[in-house]
VONUTOR-826232 format. One record per atom (N, C-alpha, C): x, y, z; residue in one letter. Coordinates in steps of 0.02 Angstrom, whole numbers, padded with zeros to 5 digits, always signed. Layout:
// residues N
XYZA ...
***
This chain:
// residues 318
+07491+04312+07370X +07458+04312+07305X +07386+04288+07312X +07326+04324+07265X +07279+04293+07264X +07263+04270+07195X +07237+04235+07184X +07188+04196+07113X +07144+04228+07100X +07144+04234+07027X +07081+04270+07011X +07015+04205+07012X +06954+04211+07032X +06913+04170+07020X +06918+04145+06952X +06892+04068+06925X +06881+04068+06850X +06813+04077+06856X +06793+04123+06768X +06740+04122+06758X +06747+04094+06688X +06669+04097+06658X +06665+04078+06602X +06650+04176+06541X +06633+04210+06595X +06627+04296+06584X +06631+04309+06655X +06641+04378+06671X +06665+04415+06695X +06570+04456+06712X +06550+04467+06688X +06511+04516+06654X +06534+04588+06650X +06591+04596+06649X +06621+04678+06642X +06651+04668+06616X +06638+04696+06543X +06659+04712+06470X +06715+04763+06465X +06774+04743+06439X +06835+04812+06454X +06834+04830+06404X +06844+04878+06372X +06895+04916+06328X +06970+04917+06339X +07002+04870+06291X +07061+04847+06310X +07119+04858+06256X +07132+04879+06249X +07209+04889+06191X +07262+04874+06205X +07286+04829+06150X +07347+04769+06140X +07391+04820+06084X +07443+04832+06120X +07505+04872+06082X +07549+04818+06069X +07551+04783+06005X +07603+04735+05942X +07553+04659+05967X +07566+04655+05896X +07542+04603+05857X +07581+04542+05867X +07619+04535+05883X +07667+04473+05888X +07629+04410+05918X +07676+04367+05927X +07659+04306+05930X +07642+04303+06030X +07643+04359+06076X +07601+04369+06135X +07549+04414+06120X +07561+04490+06097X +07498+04505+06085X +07447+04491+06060X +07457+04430+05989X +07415+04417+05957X +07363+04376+06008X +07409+04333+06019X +07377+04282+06081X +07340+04290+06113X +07347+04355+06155X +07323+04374+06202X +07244+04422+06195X +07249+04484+06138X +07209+04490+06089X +07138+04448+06063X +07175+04404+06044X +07121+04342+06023X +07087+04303+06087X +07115+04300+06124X +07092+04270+06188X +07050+04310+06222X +07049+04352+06227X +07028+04450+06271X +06954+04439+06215X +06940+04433+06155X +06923+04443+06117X +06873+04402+06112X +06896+04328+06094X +06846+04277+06116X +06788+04286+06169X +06836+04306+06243X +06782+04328+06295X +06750+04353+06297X +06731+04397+06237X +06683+04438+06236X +06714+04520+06245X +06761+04529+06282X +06789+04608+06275X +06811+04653+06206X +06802+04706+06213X +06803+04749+06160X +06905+04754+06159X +06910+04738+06118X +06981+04721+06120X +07017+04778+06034X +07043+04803+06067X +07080+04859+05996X +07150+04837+06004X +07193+04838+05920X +07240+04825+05930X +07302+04875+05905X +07344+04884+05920X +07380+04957+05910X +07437+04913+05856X +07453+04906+05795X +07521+04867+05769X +07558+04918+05709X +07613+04883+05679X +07654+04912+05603X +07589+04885+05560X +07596+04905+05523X +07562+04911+05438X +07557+04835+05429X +07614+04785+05438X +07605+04701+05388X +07555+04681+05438X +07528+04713+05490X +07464+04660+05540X +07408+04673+05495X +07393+04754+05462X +07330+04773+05489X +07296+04734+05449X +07275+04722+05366X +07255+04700+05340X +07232+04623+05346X +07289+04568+05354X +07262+04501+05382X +07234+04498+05433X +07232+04555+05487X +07193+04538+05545X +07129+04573+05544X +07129+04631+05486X +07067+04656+05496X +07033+04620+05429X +07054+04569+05407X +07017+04550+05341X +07000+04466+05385X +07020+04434+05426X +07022+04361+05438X +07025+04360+05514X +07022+04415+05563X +07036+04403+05621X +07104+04367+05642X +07108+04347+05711X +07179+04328+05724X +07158+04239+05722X +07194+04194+05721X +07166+04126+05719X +07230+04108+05755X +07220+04056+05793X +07287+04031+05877X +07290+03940+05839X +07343+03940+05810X +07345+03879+05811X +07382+03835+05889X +07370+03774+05893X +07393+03738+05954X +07446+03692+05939X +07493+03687+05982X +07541+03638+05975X +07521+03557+06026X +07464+03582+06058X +07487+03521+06106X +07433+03461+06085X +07382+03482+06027X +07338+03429+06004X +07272+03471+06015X +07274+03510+06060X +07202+03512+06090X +07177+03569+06011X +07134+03593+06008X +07082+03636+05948X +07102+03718+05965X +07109+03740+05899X +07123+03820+05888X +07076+03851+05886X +07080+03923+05872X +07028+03948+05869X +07049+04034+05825X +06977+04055+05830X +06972+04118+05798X +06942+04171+05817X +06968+04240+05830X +06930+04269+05846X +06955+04350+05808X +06912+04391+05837X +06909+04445+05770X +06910+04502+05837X +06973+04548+05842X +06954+04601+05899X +06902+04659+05866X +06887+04693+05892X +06852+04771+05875X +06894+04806+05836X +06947+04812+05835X +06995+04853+05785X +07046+04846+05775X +07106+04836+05727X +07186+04849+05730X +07189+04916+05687X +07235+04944+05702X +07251+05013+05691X +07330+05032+05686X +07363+05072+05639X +07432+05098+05663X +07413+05147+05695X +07359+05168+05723X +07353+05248+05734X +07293+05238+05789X +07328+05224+05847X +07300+05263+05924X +07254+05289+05912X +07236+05352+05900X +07196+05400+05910X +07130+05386+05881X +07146+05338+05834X +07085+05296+05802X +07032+05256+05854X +07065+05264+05895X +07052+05193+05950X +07013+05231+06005X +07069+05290+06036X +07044+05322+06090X +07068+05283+06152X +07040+05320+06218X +07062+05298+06299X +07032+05220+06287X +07068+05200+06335X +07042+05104+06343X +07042+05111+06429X +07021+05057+06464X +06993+05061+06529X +07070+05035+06547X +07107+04989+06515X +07173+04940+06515X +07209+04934+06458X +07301+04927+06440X +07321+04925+06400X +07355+04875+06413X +07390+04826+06374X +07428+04779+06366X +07479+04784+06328X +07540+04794+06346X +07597+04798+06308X +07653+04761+06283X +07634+04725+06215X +07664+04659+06202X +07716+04689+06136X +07742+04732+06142X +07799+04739+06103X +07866+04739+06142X +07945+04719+06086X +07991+04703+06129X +08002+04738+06164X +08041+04684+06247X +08065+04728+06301X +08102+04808+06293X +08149+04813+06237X +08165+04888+06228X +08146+04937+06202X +08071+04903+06160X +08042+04956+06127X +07986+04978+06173X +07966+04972+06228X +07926+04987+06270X +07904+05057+06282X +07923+05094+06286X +07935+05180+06311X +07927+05195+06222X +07934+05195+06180X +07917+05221+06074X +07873+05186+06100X +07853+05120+06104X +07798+05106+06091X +07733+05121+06098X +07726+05132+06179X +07689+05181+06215X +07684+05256+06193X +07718+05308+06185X +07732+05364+06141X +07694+05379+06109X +07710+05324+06058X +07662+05322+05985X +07573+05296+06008X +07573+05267+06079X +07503+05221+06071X +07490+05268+06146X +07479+05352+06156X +07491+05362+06196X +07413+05401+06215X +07365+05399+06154X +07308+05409+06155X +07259+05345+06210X +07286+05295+06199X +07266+05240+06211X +07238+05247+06311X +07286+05282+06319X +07292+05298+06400X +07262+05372+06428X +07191+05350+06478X +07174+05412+06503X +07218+05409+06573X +07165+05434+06626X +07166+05482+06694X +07192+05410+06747X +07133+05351+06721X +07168+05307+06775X +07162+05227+06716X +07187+05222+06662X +07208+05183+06602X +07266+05154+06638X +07250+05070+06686X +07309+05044+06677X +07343+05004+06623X +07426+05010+06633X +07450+05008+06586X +07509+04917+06586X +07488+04857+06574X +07517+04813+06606X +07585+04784+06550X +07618+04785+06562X +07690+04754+06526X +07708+04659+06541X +07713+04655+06471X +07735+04577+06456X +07781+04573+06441X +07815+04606+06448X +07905+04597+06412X +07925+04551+06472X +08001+04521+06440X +08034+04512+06484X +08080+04533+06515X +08095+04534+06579X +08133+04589+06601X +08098+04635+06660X +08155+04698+06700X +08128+04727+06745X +08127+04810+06720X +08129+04812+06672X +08141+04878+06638X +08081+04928+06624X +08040+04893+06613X +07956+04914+06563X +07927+04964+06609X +07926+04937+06667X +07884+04954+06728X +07910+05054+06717X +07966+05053+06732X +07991+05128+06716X +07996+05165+06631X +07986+05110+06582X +07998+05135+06514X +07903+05168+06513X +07890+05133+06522X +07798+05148+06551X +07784+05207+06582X +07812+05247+06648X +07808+05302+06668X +07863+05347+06632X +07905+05336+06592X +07920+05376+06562X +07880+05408+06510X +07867+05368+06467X +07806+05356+06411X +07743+05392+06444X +07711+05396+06493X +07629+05413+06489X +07640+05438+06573X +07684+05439+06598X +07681+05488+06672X +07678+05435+06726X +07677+05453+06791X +07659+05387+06855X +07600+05373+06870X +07573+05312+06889X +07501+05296+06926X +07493+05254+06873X +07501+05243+06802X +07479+05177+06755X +07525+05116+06761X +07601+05114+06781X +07595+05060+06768X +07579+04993+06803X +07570+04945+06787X +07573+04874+06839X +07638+04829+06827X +07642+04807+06865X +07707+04753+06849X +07669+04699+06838X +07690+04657+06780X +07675+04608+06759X +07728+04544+06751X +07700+04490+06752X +07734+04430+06718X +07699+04379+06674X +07742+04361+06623X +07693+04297+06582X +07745+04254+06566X +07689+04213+06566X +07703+04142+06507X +07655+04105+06487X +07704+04105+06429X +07668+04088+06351X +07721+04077+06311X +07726+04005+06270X +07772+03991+06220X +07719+03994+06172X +07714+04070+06115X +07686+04083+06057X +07738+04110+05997X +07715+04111+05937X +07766+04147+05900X +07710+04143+05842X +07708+04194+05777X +07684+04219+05738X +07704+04161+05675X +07675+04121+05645X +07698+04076+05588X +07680+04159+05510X +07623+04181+05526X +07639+04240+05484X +07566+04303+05533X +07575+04349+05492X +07522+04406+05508X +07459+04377+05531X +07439+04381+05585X +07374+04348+05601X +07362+04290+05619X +07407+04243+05621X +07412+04166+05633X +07469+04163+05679X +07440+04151+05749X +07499+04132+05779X +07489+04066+05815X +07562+04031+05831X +07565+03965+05850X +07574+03950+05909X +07524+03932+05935X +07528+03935+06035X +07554+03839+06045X +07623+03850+06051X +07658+03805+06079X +07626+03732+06120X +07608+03769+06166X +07563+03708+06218X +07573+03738+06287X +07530+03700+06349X +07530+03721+06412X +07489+03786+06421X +07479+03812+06493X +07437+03847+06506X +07446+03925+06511X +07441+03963+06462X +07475+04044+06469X +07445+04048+06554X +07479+04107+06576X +07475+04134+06621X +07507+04199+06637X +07479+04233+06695X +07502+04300+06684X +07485+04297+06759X +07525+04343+06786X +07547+04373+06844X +07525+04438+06869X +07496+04499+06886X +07503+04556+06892X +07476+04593+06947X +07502+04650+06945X +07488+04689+07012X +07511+04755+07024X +07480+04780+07067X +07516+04883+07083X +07582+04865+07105X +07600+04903+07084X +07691+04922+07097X +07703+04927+07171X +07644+04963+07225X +07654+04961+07261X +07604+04913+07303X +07586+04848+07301X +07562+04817+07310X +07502+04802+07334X +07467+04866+07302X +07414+04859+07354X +07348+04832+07298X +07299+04799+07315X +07259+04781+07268X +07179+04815+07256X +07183+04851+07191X +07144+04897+07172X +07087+04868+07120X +07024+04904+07109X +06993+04886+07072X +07012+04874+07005X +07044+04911+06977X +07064+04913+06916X +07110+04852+06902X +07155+04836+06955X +07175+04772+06939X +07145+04714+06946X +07100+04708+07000X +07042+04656+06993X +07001+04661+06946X +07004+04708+06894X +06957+04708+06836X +06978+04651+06769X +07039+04704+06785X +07074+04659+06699X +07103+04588+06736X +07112+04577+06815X +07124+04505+06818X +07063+04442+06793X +07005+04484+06783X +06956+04460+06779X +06939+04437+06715X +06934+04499+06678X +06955+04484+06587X +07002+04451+06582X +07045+04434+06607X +07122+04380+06598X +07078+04326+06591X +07039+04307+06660X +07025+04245+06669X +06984+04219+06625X +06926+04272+06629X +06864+04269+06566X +06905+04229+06487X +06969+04239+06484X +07000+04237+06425X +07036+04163+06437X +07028+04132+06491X +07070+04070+06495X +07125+04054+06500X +07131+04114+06540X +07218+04164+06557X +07211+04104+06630X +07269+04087+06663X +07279+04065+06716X +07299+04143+06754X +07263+04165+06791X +07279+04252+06805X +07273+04243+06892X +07342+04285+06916X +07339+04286+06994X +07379+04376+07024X +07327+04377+07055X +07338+04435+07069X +07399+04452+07135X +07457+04462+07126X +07494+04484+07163X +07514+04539+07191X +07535+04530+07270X +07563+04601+07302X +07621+04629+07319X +07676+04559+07270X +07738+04551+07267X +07764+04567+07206X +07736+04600+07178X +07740+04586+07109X +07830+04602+07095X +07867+04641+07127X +07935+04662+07085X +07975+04598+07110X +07966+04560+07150X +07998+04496+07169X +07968+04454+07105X +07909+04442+07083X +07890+04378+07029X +07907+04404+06985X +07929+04499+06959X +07959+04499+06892X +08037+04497+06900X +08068+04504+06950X +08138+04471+06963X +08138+04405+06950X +08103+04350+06973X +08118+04294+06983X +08100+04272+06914X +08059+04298+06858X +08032+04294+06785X +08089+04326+06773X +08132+04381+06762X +08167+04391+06735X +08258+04327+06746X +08254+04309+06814X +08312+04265+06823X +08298+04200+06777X +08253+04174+06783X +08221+04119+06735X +08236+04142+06646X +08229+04190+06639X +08209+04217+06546X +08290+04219+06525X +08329+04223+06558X +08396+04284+06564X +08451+04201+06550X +08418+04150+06609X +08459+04113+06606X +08449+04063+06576X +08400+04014+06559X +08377+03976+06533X +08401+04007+06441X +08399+04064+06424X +08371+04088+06367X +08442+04102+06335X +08502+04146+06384X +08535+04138+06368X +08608+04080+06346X +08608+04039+06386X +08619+03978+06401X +08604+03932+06328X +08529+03933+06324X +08515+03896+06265X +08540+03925+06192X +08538+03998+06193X +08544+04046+06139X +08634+04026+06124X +08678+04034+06187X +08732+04003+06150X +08743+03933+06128X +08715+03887+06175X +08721+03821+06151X +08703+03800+06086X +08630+03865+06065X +08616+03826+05993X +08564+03761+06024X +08536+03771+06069X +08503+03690+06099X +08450+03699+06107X +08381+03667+06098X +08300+03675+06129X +08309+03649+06233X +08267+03664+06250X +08250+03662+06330X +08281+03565+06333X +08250+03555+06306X +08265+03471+06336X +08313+03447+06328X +08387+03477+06262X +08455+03467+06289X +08480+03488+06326X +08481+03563+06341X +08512+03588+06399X +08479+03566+06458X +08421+03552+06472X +08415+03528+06539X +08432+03446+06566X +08433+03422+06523X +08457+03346+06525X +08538+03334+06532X +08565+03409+06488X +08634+03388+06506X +08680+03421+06587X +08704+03363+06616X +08703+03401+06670X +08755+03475+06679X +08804+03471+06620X +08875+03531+06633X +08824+03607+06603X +08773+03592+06566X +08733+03643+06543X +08674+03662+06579X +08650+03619+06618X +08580+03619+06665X +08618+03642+06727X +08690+03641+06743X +08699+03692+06808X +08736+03740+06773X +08753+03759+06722X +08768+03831+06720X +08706+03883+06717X +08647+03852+06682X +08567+03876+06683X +08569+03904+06770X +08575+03853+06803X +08571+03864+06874X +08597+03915+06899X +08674+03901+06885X +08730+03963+06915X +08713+04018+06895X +08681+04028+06826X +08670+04092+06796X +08614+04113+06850X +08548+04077+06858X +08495+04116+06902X +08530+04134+06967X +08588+04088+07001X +08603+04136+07062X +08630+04179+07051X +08666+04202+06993X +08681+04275+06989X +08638+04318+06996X +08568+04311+06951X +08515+04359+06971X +08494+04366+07040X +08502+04321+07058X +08462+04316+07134X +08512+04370+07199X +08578+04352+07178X +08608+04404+07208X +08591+04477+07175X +08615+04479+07113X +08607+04550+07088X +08528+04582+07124X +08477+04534+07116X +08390+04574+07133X +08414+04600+07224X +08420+04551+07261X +08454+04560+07307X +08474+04626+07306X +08537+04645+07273X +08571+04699+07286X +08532+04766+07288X +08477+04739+07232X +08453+04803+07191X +08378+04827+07234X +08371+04763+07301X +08327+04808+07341X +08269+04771+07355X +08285+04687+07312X +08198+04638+07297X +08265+04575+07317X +08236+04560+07368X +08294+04497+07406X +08271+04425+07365X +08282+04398+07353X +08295+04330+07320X +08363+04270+07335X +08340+04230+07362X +08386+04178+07377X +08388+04115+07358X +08418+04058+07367X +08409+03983+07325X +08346+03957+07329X +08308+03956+07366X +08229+03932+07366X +08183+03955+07295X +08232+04030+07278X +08170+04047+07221X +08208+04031+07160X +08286+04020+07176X +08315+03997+07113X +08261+03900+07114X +08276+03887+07165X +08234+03798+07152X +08176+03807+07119X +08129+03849+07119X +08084+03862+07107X +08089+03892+07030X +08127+03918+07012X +08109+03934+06941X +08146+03875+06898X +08214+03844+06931X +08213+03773+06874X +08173+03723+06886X +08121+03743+06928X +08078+03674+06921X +08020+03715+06885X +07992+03780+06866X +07983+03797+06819X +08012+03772+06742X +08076+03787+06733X +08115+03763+06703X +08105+03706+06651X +08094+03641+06723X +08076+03593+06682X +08002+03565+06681X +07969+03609+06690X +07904+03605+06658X +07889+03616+06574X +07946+03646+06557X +07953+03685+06481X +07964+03624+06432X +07912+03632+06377X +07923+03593+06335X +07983+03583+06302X +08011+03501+06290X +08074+03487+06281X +08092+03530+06201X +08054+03540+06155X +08092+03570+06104X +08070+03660+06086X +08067+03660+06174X +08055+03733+06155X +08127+03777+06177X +08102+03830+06129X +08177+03903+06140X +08130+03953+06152X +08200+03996+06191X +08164+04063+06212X +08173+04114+06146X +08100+04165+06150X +08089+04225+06100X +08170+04246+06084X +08227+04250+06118X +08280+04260+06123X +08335+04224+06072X +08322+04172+06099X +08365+04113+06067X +08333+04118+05982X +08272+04112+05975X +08240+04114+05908X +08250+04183+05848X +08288+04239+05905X +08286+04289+05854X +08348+04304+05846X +08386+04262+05888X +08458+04261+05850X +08479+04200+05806X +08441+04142+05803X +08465+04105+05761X +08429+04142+05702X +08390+04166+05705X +08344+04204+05645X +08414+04271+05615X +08443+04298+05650X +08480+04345+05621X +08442+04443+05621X +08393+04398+05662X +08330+04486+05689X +08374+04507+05751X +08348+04568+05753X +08353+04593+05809X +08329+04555+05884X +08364+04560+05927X +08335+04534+05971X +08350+04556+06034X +08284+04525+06100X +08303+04564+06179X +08367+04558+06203X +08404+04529+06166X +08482+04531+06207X +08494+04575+06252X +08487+04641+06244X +08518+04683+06275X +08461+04705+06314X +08413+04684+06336X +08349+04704+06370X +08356+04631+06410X +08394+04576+06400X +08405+04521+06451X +08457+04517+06481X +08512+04482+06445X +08571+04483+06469X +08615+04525+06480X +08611+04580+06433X +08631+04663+06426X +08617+04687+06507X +08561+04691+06507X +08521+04721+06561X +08536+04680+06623X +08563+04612+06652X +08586+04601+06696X +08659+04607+06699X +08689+04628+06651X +08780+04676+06661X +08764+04725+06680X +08716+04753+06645X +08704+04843+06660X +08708+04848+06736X +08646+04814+06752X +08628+04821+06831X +08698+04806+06869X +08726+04735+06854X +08775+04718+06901X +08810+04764+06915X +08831+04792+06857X +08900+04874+06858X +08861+04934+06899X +08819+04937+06901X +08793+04985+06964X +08759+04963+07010X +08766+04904+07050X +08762+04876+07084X +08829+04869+07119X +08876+04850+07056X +08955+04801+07099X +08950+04747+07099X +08897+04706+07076X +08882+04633+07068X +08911+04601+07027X +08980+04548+07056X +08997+04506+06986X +08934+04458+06960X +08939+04461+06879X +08889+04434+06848X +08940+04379+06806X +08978+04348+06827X +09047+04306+06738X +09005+04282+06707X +08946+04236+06721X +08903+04209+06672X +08872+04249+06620X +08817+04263+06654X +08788+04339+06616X +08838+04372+06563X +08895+04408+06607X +08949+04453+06550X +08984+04408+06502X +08975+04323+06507X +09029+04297+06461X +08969+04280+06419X +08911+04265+06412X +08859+04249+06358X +08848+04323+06324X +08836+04369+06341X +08836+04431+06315X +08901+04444+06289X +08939+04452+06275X +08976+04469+06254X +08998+04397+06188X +08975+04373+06213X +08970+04295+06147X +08919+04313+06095X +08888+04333+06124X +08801+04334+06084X +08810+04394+06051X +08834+04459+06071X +08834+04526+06034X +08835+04519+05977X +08886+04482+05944X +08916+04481+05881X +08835+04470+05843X +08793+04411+05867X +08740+04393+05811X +08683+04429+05821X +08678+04469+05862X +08624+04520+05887X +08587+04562+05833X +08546+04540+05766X +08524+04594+05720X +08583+04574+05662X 
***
């Protein structure tokens, strides 16, 4: 892996389009935005107006000062927008491939195309959506969420983002937008591993998230308690075998490594997951935990953890 330098600018101005408004795109948007980049935003109808009347405004959870910033455009309609040099795709993990579809103007000849979901899915919902050669594999974190249209609430700690060519090799285009990341106060590192750090992001999201989602618990009960802080555990070595199987080797070193991730996480935080089922929304269930049964069954990988939280959780799913 390399680091992107920090700057304070970049001096290379992107044309950048953020597909959904949510409580990462907004974030991310506003941050891109601040830096000075020409930042368009692709959303449903309840964004456009508060963000094109007030800009997006980031409130902070951890004490430190919010801020405001105003992109170049939100739009339901792509074509309004035109090719962008980079796209950012912050709508949910399953809506990835419609989403793109619909925002499909957004993407020319060599328009990379980077995914924030969670999960290992995007990377292919992406070349389905707009053809091969755009996408990048990505990873983030960021505890944000939307208090309403245009106002979102950035938790605390340092977003960061992960990204890189699929096939690892490091290209201008990704040293571009790692650059605008940084310009934006993105913690941004450019990787040549990238389908191993979105495995090991997805074993972390899958288990931590589901785990908490049944308990009903924020990060700092389940990790404090010990019969719940090793099933968190047991759950990531399932992934670690399943990635394994599926062709991206992972073993206990990277499970240590993501619960000490883990407990870096603020004690009363929940995952996007956990929050949209106590909410009664739709949620990535089946783009997390779903999606590590799926794999296991064509794999052959017993998953009992994984399949016994999914199948718990279905019922409140939407």
């Amino acid at each position: 892996m390399t680091t992107a330098p920090e700057a304070q600018t970049s001096g290379n101005t992107l044309k950048i389009g953020i597909v959904g408004a949510g409580g990462v795109g907004a974030y991310f948007a506003a941050a891109l935005a601040r830096a000075g980049h020409e930042v368009h935003v692709v959303a449903t109808p309840r964004h456009i107006e508060p963000i094109r009347t007030n800009g997006i405004r980031v409130t902070k959870g951890d004490g430190s000062d919010g801020f405001t910033a105003r992109p170049a455009s939100i739009s339901t309609d792509a074509a309004d927008i035109g090719v962008c040099d980079a796209v950012v795709v912050a709508s949910k993990a399953g809506q990835v491939r419609e989403a793109l579809l619909e925002a499909k103007a957004l993407v020319g000849t060599d328009t990379a195309v980077l995914p924030l979901q969670n999960g290992v899915s995007a990377t292919q919902q992406i070349t389905d959506a707009v053809g091969a050669g755009h996408a990048l594999g990505g990873v983030c974190l960021i505890i944000s969420y939307l208090t309403e249209p245009g106002i979102v609430h950035h938790v605390g700690g340092q977003p960061s983002i992960t990204l890189g060519e699929l096939n690892g090799k490091v290209t201008s285009r990704v040293e571009r937008l790692a650059a605008a990341l940084s310009d934006a106060r993105v913690q941004t590192t450019i990787s040549q591993h990238i389908a191993a750090d979105m495995w090991r992001k997805f074993m972390l999201i899958t288990s931590y998230g589901g785990v908490g989602a049944l308990s009903r618990e924020p990060v700092g009960r389940t990790r404090a308690n010990p019969l719940s802080r090793s099933l968190v555990r047991d759950a990531m070595s399932e992934v670690a075998h399943l990635a394994t199987a599926a062709g991206t080797p992972l073993d206990e070193t990277d499970v240590e490594a993501m619960m000490r991730q883990y407990d870096t996480f603020d004690p009363s935080s929940t995952s996007s997951m956990q929050r949209d089922l106590a909410a009664g929304r739709p949620s990535e269930l089946d783009e997390q935990t779903g999606a590590v049964v799926r794999i296991a069954a064509q794999y052959g990988v017993p998953v009992p953890i994984h399949d016994t939280i999914y199948r718990a959780l279905k019922l409140r799913d939407g």
